[in-house]
FIVOVO-679047 format. One record per residue (C-alpha): y, x, z. Coordinates in steps of 0.1 Angstrom, whole numbers, plus 5000, padded with zeros to 4 digits. Example, Ala and Ser with C-alpha at 12.3 -4.5 7.8 and 13.67 -1.06 7.14 Angstrom:
2
<site c2="4955" c1="5123" c3="5078"/>
<site c2="4989" c1="5137" c3="5071"/>
This chain:
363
<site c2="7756" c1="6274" c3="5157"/>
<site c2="7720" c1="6271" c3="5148"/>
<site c2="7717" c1="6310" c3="5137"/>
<site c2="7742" c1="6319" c3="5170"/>
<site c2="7708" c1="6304" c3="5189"/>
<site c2="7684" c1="6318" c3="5175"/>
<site c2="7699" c1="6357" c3="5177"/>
<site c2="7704" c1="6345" c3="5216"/>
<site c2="7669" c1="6333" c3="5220"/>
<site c2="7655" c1="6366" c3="5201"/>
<site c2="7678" c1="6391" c3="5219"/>
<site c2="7668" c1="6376" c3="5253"/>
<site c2="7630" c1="6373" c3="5241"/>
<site c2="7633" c1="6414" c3="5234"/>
<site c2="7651" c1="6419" c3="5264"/>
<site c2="7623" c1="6403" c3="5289"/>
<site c2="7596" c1="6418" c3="5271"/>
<site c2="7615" c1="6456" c3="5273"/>
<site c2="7616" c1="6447" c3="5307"/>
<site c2="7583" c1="6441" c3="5314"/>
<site c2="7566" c1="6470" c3="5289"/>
<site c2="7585" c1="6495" c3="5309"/>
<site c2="7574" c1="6482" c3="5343"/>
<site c2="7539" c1="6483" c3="5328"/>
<site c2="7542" c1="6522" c3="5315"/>
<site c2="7559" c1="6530" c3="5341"/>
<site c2="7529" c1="6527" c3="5364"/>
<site c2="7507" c1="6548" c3="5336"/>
<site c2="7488" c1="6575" c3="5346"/>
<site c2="7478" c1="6589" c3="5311"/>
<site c2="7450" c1="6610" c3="5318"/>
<site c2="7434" c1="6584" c3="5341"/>
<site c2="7436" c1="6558" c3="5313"/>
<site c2="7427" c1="6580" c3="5289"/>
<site c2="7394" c1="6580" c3="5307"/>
<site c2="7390" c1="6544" c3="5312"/>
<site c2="7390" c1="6543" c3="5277"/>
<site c2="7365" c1="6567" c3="5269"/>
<site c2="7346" c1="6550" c3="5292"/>
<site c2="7344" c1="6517" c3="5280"/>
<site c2="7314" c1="6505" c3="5260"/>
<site c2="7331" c1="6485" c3="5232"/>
<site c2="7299" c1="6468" c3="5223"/>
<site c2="7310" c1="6437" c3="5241"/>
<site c2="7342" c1="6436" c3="5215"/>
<site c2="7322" c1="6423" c3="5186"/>
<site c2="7308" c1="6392" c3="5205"/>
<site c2="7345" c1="6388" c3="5221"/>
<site c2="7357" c1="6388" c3="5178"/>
<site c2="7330" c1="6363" c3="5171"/>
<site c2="7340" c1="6339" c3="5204"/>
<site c2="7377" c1="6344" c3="5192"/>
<site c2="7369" c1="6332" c3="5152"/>
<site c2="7349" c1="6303" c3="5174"/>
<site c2="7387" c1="6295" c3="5187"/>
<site c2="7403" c1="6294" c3="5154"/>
<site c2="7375" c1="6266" c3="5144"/>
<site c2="7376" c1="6246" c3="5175"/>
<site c2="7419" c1="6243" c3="5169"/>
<site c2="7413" c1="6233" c3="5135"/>
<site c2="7391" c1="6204" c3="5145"/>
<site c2="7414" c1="6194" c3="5169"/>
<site c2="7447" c1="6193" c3="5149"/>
<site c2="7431" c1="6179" c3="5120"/>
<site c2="7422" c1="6151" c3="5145"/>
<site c2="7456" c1="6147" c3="5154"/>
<site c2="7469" c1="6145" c3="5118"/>
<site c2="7444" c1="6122" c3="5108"/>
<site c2="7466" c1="6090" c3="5112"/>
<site c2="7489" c1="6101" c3="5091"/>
<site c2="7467" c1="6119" c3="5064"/>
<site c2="7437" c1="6125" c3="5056"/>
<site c2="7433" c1="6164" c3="5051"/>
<site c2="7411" c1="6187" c3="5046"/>
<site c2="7396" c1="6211" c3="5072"/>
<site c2="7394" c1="6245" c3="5053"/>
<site c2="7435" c1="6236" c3="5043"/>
<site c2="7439" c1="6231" c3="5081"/>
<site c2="7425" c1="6261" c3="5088"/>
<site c2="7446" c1="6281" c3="5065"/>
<site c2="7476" c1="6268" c3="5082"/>
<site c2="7465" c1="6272" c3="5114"/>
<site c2="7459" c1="6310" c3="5108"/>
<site c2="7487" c1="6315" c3="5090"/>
<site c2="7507" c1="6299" c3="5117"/>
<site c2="7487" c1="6318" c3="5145"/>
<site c2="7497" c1="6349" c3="5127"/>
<site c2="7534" c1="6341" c3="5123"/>
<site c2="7537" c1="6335" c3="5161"/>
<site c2="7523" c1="6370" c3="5169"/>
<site c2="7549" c1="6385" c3="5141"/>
<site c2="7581" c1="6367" c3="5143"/>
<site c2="7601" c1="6358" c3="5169"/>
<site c2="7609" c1="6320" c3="5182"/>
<site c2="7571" c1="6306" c3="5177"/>
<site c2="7582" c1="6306" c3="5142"/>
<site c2="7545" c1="6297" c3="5132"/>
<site c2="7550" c1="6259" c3="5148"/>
<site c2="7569" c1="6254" c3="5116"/>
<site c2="7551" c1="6276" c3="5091"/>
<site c2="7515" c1="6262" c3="5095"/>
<site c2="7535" c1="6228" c3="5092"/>
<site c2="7555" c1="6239" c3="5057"/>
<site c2="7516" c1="6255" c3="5047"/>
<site c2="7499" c1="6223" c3="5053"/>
<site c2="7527" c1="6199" c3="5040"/>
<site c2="7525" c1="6225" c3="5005"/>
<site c2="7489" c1="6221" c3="5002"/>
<site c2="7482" c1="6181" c3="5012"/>
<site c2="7514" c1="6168" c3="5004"/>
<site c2="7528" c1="6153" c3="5035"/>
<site c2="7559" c1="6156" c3="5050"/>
<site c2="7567" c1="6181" c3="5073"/>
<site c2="7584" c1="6161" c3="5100"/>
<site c2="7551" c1="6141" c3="5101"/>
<site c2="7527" c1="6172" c3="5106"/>
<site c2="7554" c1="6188" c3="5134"/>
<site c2="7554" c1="6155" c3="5154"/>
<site c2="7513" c1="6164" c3="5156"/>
<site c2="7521" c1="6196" c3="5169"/>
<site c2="7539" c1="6189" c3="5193"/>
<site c2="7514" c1="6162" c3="5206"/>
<site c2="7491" c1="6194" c3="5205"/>
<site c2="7515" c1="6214" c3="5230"/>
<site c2="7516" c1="6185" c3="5253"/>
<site c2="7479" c1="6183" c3="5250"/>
<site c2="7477" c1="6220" c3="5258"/>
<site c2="7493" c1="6218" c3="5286"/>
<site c2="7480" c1="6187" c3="5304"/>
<site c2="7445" c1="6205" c3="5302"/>
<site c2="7461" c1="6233" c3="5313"/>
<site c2="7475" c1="6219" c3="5346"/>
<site c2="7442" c1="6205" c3="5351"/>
<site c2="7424" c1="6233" c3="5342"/>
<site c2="7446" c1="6251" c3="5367"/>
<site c2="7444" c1="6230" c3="5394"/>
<site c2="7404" c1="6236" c3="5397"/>
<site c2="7405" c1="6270" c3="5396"/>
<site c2="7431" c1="6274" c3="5422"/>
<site c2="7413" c1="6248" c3="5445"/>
<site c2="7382" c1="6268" c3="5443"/>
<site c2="7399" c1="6305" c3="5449"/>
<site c2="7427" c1="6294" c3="5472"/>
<site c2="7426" c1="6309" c3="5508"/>
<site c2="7433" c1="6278" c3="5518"/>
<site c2="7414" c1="6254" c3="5499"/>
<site c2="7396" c1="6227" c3="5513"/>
<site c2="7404" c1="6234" c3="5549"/>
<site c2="7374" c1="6263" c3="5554"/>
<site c2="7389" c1="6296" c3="5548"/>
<site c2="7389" c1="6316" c3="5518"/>
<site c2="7360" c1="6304" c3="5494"/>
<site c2="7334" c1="6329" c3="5479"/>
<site c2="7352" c1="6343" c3="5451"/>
<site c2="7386" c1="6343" c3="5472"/>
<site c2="7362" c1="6363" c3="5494"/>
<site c2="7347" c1="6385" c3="5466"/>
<site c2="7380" c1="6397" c3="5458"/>
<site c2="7391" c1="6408" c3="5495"/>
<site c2="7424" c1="6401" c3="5490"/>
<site c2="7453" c1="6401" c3="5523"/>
<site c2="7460" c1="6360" c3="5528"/>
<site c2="7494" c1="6369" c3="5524"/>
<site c2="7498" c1="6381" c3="5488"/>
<site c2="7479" c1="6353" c3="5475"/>
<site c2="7495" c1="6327" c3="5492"/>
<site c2="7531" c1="6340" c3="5479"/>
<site c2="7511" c1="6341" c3="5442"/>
<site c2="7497" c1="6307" c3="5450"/>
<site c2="7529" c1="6291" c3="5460"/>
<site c2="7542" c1="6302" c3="5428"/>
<site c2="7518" c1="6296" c3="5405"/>
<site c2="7521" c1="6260" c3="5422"/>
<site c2="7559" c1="6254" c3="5414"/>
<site c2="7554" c1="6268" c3="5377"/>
<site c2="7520" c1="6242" c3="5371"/>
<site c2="7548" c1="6217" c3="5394"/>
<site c2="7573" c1="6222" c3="5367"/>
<site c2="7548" c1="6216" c3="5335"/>
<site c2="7536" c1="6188" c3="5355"/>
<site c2="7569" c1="6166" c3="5355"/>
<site c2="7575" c1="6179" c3="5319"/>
<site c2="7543" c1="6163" c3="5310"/>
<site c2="7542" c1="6132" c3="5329"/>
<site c2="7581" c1="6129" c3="5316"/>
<site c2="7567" c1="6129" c3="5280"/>
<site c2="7541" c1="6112" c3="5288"/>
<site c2="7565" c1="6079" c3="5298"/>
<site c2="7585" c1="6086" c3="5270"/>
<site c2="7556" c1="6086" c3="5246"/>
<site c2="7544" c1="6054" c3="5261"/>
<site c2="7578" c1="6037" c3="5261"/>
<site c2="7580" c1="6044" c3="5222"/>
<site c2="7546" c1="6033" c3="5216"/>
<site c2="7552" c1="5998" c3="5234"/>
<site c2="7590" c1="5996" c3="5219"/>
<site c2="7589" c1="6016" c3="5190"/>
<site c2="7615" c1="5991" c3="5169"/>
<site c2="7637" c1="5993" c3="5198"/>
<site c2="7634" c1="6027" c3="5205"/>
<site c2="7643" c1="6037" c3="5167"/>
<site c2="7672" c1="6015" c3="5165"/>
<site c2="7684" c1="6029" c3="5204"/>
<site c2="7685" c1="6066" c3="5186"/>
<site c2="7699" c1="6057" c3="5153"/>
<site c2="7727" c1="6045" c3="5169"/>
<site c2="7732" c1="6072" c3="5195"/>
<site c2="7729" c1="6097" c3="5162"/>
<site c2="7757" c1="6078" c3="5148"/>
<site c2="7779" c1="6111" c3="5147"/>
<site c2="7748" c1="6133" c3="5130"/>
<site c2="7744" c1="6140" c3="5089"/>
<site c2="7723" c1="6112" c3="5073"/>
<site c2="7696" c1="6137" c3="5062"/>
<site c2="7694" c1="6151" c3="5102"/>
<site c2="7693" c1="6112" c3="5116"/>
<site c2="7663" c1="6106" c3="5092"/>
<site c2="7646" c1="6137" c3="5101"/>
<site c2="7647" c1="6125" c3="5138"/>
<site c2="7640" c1="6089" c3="5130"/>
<site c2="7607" c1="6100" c3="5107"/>
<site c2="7600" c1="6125" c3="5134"/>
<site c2="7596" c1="6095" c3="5158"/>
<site c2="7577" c1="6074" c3="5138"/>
<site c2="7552" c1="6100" c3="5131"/>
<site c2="7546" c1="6100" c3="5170"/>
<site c2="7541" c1="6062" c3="5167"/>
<site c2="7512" c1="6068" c3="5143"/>
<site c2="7499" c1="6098" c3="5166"/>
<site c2="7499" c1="6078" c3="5193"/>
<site c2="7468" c1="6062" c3="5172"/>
<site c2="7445" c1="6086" c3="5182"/>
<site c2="7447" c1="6083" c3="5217"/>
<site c2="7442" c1="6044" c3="5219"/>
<site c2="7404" c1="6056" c3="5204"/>
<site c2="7388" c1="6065" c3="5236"/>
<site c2="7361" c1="6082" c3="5217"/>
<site c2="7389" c1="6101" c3="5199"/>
<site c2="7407" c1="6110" c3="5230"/>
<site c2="7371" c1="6123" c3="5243"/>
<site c2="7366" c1="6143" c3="5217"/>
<site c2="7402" c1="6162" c3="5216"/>
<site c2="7397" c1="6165" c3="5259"/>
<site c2="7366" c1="6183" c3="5247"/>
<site c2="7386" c1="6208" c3="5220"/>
<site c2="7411" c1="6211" c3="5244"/>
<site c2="7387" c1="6222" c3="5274"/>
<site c2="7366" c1="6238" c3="5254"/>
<site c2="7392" c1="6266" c3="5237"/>
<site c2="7398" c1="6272" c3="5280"/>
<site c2="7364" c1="6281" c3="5285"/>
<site c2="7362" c1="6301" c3="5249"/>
<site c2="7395" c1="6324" c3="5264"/>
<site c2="7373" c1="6330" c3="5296"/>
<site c2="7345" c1="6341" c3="5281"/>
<site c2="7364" c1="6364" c3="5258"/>
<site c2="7378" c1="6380" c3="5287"/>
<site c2="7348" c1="6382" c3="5305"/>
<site c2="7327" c1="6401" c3="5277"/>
<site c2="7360" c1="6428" c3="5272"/>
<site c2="7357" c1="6427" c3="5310"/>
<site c2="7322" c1="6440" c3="5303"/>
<site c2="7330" c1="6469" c3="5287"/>
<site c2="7352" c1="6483" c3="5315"/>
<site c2="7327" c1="6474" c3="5341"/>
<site c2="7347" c1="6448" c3="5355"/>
<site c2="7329" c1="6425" c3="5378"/>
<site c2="7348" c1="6394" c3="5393"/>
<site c2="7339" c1="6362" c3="5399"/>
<site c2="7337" c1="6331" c3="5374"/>
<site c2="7369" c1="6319" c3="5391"/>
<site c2="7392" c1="6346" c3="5393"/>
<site c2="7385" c1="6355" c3="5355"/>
<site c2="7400" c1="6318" c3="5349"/>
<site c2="7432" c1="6326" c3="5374"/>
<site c2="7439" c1="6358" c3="5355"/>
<site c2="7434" c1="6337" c3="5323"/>
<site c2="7460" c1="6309" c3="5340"/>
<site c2="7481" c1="6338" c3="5346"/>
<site c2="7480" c1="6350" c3="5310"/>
<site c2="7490" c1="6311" c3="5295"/>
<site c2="7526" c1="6311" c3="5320"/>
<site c2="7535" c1="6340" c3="5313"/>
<site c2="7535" c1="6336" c3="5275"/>
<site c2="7553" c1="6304" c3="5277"/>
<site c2="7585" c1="6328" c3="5284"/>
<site c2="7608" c1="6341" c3="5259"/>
<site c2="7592" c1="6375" c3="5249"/>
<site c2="7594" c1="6394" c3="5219"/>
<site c2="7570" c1="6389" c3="5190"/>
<site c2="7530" c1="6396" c3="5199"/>
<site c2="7539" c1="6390" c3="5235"/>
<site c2="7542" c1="6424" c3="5244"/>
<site c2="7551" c1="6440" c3="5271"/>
<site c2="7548" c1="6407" c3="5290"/>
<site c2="7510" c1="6397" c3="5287"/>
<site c2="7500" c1="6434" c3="5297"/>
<site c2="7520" c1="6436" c3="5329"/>
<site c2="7500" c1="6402" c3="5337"/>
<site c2="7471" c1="6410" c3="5330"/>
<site c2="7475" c1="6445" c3="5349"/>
<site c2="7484" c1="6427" c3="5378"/>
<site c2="7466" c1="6396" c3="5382"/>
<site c2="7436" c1="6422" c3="5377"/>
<site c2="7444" c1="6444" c3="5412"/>
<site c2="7446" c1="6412" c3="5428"/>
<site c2="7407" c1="6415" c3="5427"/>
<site c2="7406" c1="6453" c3="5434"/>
<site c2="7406" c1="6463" c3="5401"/>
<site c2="7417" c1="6496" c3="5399"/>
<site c2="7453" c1="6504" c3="5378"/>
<site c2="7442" c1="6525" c3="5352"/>
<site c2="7411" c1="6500" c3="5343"/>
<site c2="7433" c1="6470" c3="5341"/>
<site c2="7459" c1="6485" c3="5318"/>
<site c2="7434" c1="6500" c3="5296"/>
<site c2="7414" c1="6467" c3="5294"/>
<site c2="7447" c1="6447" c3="5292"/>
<site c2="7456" c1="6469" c3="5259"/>
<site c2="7423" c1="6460" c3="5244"/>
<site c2="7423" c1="6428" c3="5250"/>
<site c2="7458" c1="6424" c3="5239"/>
<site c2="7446" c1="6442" c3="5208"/>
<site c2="7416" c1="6421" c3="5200"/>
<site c2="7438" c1="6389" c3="5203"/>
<site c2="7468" c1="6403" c3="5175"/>
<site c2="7449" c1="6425" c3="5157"/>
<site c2="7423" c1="6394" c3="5146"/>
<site c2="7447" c1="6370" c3="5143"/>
<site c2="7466" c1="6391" c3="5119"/>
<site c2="7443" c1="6400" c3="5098"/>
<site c2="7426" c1="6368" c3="5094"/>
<site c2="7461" c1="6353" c3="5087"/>
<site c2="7467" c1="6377" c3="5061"/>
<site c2="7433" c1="6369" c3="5045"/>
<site c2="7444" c1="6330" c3="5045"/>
<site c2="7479" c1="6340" c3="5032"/>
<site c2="7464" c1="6359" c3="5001"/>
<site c2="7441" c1="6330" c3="5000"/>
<site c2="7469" c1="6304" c3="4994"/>
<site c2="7490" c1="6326" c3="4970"/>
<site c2="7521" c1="6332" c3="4999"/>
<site c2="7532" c1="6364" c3="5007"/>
<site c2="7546" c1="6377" c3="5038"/>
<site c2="7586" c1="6370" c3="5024"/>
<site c2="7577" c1="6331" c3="5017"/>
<site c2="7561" c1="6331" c3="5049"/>
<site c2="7593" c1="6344" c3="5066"/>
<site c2="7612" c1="6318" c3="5045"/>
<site c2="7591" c1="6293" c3="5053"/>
<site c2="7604" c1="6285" c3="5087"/>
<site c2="7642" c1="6278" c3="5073"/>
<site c2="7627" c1="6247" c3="5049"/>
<site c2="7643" c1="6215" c3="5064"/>
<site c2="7619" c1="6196" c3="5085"/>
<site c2="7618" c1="6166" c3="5055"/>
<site c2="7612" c1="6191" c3="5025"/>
<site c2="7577" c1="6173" c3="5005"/>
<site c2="7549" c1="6197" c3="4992"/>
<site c2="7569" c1="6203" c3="4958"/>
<site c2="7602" c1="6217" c3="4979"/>
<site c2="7581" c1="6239" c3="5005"/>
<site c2="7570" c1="6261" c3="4975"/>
């Protein structure tokens, strides 16, 4: 049943993201991209590198952070796995890298993995809370019809028709409308468990009545490791500081995109920079193949004309900057990989070890 899913979920992944590469070649017009991309400058791509190795750092700090109530660990074993991870997302299908920088950093500090993925999914959740919040300035500031004055300077920069971006607000709106309630849903639960955490556990062993022992303590483990989470946001100071990480790898993406944006000359305000980056975040969330292809350059391309910029410099900047993003986070995975003594096979393997495997089973 388990394997039927996952061929589902990858066929349907490959299918949206065929889908969306050939309504993004479709619209190619070789020679003129050909030119675009002669004419870039690609100066501004070392900086953009540097600012991306900056975001590996700065998601390090925060998940080691988050595991830090139930282990101690160290950061440059964090940082393996959260390469590594990073890597496996962009290479196999089904965010298999959630559960491989988990195995990596259960192998190499000797916790359990159940523990470690209970952090990562506190990570997600934090991800996307400053996301809808992130979102939700952006769109107040470039809105049309934000703040009851007409369009605002960079909605007026951009000299788009009212119409289009009010049908592209309106549904950005129901998709942040959507992460919302799935937030503030896990948010209740999460607080529920933290204020009846024996009741809670005893609630779902019984409903897991009809599950395998070794699943049921999995799920039971898996809950009690959000229990000790939970830890780090009662620390206002902690909770600060991950806000910070979380904000702060926003900004970092922003920037990257502004300094590729630089080498193709395009000039858009602070603001819309962010919507395309907002853009870029919902549509990955998707079922796509692996690398996001296909998917995260038709979004790109077309959040891009929505401030006048033209086809054939969208596409060519949304290949680079696709590039820059896989491209670094492969090889610098690969470095980490030879670094921990794994090779691409364990890797692959890696995401099949049972959630409770210890350090000496991951291996």
């Amino acid at each position: 049943m388990k394997t039927n899913v996952k061929k589902i979920s990858l066929v349907l992944g490959l299918c949206i993201s065929a889908v969306f590469l050939w309504l993004f070649l479709r619209e190619i017009e070789w020679d003129k991209l050909y030119s675009a991309m002669q004419r870039a400058d690609y100066i501004y791509v070392i900086p953009a590198v540097l600012i991306t190795l900056v975001t590996y750092l700065i998601r390090t700090a925060r998940w080691e952070l988050l595991v830090l109530p139930i282990n101690k660990v160290s950061f440059p074993n964090v940082l393996s796995a959260t390469t590594i991870g990073l890597m496996a997302n962009h290479v196999l299908p089904a965010r298999a890298g959630e559960i491989i920088r988990c195995v990596v950093l259960s192998r190499s500090e000797k916790v359990r993995v159940t523990g470690v993925f209970a952090t990562v999914i506190m990570e997600r959740l934090m991800d996307s809370m400053s996301l809808i919040i992130f979102a939700t300035v952006v769109i107040a500031v470039i809105t049309p019809h934000g703040s009851g004055s007409g369009a605002t300077e960079a909605y007026a920069a951009a000299g788009n028709s009212i119409d289009t971006h009010t049908l592209l607000f309106v549904q950005l709106k129901k998709g942040l409308g959507i992460l919302t309630g799935v937030c503030i849903a896990s948010a209740i639960l999460l607080a529920f468990l933290d204020i009846y955490t024996q009741r809670t556990l005893d609630l779902v062993n019984k409903l897991c009545f009809f599950l395998p022992h070794s699943i049921k303590d999995i799920i039971l483990h898996l809950l009690e490791s959000f229990v000790r989470g939970l830890k780090v946001l009662k620390n206002f100071r902690q909770l600060l500081w991950l806000s910070f990480l979380s904000f702060s790898l926003w900004i970092s993406f922003v920037l990257i995109m502004i300094l590729l944006g630089y080498s193709f000359g395009i000039d858009i305000p602070f603001a819309a920079m962010c919507f395309v980056c907002i853009c870029i975040a919902l549509a990955v969330a998707i079922p796509q193949a692996p690398g996001y292809i296909g998917v995260f350059h038709y979004v790109v391309q077309k959040s891009l004309e929505l401030f006048h910029v033209a086809p054939a410099t969208a596409q060519s900047y949304a290949i680079v900057l696709w590039s820059v993003s896989i491209f670094t986070s492969i090889i610098l995975g690969a470095f980490f990989l030879w670094r921990e003594g794994l090779s691409f096979g364990q890797m692959v393997k890696a995401q099949e070890v049972p959630g409770d495997r210890n350090n000496a089973n991951a291996n």
